[in-house]
C-alpha positions in Angstrom: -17.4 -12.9 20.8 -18.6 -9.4 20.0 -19.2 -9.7 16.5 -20.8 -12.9 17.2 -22.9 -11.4 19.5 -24.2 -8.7 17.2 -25.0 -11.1 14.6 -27.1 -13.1 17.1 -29.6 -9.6 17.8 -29.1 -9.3 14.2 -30.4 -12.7 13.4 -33.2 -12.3 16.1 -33.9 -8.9 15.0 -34.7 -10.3 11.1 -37.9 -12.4 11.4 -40.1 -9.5 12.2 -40.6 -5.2 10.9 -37.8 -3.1 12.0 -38.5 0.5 12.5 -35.2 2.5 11.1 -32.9 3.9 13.9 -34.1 7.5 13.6 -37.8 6.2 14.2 -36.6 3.9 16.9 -34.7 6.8 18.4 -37.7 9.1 18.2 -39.7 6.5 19.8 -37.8 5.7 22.7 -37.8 9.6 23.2 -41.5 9.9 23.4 -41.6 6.8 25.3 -39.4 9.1 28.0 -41.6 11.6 27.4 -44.9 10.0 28.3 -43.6 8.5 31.3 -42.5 11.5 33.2 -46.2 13.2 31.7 -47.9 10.4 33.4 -46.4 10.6 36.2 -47.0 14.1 36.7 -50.9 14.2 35.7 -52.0 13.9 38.7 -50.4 17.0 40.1 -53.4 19.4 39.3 -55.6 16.7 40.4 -54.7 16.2 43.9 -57.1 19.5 44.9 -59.4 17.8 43.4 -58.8 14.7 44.9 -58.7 16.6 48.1 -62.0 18.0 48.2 -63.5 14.5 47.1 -61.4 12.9 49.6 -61.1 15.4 52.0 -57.3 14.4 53.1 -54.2 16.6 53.9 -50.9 18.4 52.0 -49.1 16.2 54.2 -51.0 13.1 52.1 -50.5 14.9 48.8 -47.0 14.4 49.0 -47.1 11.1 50.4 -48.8 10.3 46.9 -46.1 11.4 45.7 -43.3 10.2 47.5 -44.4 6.7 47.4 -44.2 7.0 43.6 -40.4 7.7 43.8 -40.3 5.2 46.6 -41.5 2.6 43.8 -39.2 4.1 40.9 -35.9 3.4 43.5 -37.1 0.0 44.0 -37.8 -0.8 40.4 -34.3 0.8 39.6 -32.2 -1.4 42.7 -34.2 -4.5 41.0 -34.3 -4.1 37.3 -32.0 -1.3 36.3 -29.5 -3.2 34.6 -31.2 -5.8 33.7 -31.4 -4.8 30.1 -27.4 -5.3 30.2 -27.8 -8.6 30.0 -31.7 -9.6 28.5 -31.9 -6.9 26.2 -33.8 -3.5 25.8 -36.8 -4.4 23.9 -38.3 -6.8 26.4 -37.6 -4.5 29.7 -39.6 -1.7 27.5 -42.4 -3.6 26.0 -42.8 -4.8 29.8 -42.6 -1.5 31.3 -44.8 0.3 29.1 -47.5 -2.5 29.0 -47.8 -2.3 32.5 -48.4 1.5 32.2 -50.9 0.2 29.9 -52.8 -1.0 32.9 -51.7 1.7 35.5 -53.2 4.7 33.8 -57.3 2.7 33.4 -56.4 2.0 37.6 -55.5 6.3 37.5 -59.4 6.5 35.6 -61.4 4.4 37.8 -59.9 5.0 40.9 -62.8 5.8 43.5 -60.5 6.0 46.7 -57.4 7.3 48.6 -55.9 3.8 48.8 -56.9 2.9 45.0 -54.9 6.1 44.2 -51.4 5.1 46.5 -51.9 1.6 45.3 -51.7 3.2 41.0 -49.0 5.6 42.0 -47.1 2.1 43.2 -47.8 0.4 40.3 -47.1 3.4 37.9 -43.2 4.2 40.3 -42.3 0.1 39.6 -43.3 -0.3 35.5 -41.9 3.5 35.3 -38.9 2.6 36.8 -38.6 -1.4 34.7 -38.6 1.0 31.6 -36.3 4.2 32.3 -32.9 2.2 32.3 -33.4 0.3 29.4 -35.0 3.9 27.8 -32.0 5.9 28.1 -29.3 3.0 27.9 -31.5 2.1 24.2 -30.8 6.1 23.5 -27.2 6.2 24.3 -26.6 3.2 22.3 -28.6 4.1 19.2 -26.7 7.7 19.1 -24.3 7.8 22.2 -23.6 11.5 21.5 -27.7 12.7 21.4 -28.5 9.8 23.4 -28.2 11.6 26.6 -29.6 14.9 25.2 -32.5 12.9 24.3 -33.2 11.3 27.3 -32.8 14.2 29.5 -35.0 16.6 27.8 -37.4 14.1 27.3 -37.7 13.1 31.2 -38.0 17.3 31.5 -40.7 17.8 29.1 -42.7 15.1 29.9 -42.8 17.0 33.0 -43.9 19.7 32.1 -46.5 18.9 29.5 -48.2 15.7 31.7 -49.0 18.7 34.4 -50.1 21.2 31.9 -51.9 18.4 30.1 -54.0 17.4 32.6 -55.1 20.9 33.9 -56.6 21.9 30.3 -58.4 18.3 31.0 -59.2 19.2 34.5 -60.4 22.7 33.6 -62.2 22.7 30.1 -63.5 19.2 29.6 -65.9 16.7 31.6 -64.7 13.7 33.5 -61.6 15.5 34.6 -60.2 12.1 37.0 -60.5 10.1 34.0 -59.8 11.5 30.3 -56.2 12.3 30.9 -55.4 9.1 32.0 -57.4 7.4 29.3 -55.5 9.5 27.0 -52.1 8.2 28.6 -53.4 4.7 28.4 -54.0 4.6 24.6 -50.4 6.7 23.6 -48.8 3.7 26.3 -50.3 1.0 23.8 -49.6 2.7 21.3 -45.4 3.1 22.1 -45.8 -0.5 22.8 -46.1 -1.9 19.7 -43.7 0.4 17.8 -41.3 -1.1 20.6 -42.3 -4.6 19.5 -41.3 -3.1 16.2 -37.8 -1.8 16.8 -34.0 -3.6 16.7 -32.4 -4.8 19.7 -29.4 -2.6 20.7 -28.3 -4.9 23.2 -26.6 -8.5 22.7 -27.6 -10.8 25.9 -24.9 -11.3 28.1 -25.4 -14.0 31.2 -25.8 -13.1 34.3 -29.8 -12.0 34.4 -30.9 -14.0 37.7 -27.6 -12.1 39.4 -28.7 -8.9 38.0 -31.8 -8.8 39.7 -30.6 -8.6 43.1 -31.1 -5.3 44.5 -27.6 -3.7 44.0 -25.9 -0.8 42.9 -23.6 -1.0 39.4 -21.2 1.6 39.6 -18.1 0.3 37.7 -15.0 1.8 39.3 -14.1 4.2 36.7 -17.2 5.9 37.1 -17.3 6.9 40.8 -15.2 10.4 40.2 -17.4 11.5 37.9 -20.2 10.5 40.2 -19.3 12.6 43.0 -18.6 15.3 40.8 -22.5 15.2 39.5 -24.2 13.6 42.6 -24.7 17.3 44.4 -25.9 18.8 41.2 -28.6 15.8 40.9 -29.7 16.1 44.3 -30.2 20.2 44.2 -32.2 19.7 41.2 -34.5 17.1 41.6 -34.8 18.8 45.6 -36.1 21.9 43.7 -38.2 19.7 40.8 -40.1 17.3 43.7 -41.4 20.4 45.9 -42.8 21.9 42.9 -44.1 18.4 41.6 -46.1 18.1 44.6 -46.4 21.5 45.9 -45.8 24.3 43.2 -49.8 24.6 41.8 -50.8 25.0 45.4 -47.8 27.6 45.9 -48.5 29.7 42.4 -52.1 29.7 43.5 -51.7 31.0 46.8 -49.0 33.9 45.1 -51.5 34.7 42.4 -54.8 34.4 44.9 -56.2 32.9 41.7 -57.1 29.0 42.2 -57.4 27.6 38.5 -56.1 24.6 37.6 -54.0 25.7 34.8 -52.2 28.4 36.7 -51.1 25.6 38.8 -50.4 23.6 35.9 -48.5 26.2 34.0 -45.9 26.4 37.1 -44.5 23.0 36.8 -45.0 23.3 32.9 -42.6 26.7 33.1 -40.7 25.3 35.2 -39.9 21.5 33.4 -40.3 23.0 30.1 -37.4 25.8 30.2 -35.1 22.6 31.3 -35.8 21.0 28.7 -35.3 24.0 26.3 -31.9 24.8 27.7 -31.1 21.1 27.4 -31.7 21.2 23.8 -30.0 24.8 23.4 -27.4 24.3 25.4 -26.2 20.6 25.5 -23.0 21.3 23.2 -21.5 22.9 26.6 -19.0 20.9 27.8 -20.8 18.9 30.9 -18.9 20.3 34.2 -19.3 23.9 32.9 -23.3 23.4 32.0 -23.4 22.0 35.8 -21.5 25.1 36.5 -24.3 27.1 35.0 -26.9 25.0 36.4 -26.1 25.9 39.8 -25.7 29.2 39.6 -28.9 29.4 37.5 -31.0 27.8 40.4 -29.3 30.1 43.0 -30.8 32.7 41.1 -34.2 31.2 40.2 -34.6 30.1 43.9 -34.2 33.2 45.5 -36.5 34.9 42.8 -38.9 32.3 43.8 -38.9 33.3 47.4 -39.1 37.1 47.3 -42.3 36.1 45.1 -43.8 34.4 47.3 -42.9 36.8 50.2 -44.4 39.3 48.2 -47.4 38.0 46.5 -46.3 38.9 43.5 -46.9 36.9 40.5 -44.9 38.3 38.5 -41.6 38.3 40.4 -42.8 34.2 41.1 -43.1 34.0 37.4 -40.1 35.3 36.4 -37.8 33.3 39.1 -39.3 30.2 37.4 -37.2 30.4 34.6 -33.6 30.9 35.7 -34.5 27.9 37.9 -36.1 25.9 35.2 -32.3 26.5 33.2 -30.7 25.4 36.3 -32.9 22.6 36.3 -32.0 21.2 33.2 -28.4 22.1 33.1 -27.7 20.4 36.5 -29.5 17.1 35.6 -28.3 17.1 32.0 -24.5 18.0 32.6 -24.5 15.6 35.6 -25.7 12.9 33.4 -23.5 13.3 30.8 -20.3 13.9 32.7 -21.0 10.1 33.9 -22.2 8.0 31.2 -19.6 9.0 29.4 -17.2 6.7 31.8 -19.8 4.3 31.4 -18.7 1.1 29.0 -21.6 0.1 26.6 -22.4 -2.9 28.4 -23.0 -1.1 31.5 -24.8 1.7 30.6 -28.3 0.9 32.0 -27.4 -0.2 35.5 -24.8 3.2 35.5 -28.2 5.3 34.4 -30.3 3.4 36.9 -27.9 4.7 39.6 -28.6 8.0 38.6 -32.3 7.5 38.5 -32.1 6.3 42.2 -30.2 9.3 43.2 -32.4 11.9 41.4 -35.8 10.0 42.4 -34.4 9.7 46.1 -33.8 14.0 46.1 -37.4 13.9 44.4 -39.5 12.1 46.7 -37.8 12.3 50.3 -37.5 16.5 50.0 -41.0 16.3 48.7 -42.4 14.2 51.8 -40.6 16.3 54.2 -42.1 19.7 52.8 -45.6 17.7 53.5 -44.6 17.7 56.7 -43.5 21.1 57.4 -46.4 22.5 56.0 -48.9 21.2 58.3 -46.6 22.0 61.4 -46.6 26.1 59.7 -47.5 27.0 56.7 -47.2 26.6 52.8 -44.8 29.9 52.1 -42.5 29.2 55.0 -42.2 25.9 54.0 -41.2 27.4 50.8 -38.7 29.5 52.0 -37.1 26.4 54.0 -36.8 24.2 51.2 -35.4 27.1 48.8 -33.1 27.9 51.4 -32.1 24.4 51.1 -31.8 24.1 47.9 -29.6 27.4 47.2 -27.0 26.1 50.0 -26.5 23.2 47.9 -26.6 25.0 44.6 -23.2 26.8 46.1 -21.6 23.8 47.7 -22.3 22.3 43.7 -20.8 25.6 42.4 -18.0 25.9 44.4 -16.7 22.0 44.1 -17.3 22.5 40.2 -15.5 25.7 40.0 -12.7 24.4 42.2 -12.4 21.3 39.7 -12.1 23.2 36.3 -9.9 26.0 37.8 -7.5 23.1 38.8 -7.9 21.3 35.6 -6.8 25.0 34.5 -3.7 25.2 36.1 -2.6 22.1 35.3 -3.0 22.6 31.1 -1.3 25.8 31.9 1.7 24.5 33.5 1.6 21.6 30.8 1.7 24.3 28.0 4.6 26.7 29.9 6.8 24.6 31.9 9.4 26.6 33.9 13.0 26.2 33.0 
């Protein structure tokens, strides 16, 4: 049945260009890339959008939060979808869509027009990131998830830094990224068209489309191993999303738009780098050092912004950009690897939902605090937060290997 299978995408694959698996790899990578750099364009916008819309923090992460509110929903409905249809058509579909979303980003002339693209761009984002990082794992299941989680980090970093050299050096700053993103979207799109399925259809499609969870049994340890680790990281990645330009701004007492760029870029970009550095770590032990790392990082962060000082700011954004990316990445690798092939993209999606729900819900709750105190207490709450959890993540992990420890030890020396 397998073989026959394979030789039907093989079949269906022949009657039109194939890109070669290193190009279709690299594509599906950038296609990661660009739709985490979309979706965090408009983070130096929103003072912009502010002053032309005159509405609240407590709004700006709203904006924000209903994105992840749209990614969950996309994830519960199409995740694995791609299990049983295929890759190729879940991608061309998401990335088309983006297509459109990023020419509603351009024109938009309202608050509403704006909630309504950041809907739009949270369900085609969230069609196209299972079938993204399934495609990866199955073209090179080793890289795969390297791939895909320094992709999701960089294209977090660069679509903020991106769109504050726009914002800041050339005209029509609302609309030029987003044009930009619209063309590179069209342009992934047809490579897409141009690349082998990975995935053999399997039935079951209508079924997969109800809004559930697939976590395969032999998956759940690892899960609750990782899910704290997720959920500290992508706590500490969605307040500086929504909130970290504003925050570096207020530290530095310097309002440009590529300082507050530059803060999420710093901060996204050194995960990605110690993804790609570091990935060769086995997973619980980079989790290990992920936690630890944003302990660090965190409370650097907040005796920056205690003390106005831009420097000290600056320099915690780095141990808690490593812990950033060594969380996510060692969390998602310690569970796809439990994952069969054929379940892959509904296992990532459940990842996705628990990382965009510790993006968006933290993120919405900061809005709130800040406009019942202020922005650097709300700071110091939610990096509070985030370093408890760190320690709860790196005393479960530490408890797990030292036990896994002893038990190889009394494997190798058993007593008389």
């Amino acid at each position: 049945m397998a073989v026959a299978a394979a030789q039907q995408v093989r079949t269906a694959s022949q009657s039109r260009p194939i890109l070669g698996r290193r190009a279709a790899f690299a594509l599906l990578a950038s296609a990661a890339l660009t739709l985490l750099a979309s979706s965090s364009a408009p983070t130096p916008l929103y003072a912009t959008y502010q002053a032309r819309w005159g509405f609240s923090d407590l709004t700006v992460t709203v904006i924000f939060g209903v994105y992840a509110v749209a990614v969950l929903i996309s994830l519960l409905v199409f995740g694995s979808l791609s299990d049983h249809v295929g890759r190729r058509p879940l991608l061309i579909a998401g990335l088309g869509s983006q297509v459109l979303v990023m020419l509603v980003f351009a024109f938009a002339g309202n608050l509403d027009v704006l909630l309504a693209a950041r809907v739009l761009q949270g369900l085609a984002t969230g069609a196209a990131l299972g079938a993204i990082g399934a495609g990866l794992v199955d073209l090179h299941p080793v890289h795969g998830p390297v791939a895909s989680s320094s992709a999701l980090m960089a294209g977090t970093a660069t679509g903020s830094l991106l769109s504050a050299l726009f914002v800041q050096l050339l005209p029509a700053p609302t609309e030029l990224v987003f044009l930009f993103l619209s063309a590179v979207f069209a342009a992934q799109t047809v490579g897409v068209a141009l690349i082998a399925e990975t995935s053999a259809r399997i039935p079951g499609a209508r079924r997969a489309l109800a809004p559930t969870l697939a976590l395969p049994p032999q998956v759940r340890g690892a899960l609750a191993i990782a899910a704290p680790s997720l959920i500290a990281v992508w706590a500490l990645g969605g307040f500086y999303a929504s909130l970290g330009p504003s925050l570096a701004q207020l530290v530095a007492g310097d309002h440009s738009m590529i300082l507050g760029g530059a803060a999420l870029f710093l901060l996204a970009g050194t995960g990605s780098a110690t993804v790609l550095r570091f990935h060769h770590v086995e997973a619980r032990r980079f989790a290990l050092f992920g936690a630890l790392a944003m302990i660090v990082g965190s409370a650097l962060l907040l005796w920056g912004v205690a003390a106005r000082s831009l420097p000290i700011f600056t320099l915690g954004i780095f141990p808690a950009g490593a812990g950033f990316g060594a969380g996510f990445q060692g969390g998602l690798r310690t569970i796809v690897a439990h994952a069969e092939p054929h379940q892959r993209a509904g296992v990532i999606s459940v990842v996705y939902v628990i990382s965009y729900l510790s993006l968006g819900l933290p993120a919405i709750l900061a809005g709130a605090l800040v406009v019942n105190s202020s922005l650097p207490q709300t700071a110091e709450e939610m990096g509070a937060g985030v370093i408890v959890l760190a320690a709860l993540t790196a005393l479960g992990l530490a408890r797990s290997l030292r036990r896994e420890a002893l038990a190889r030890r009394a494997t190798a020396c058993p007593t008389a």
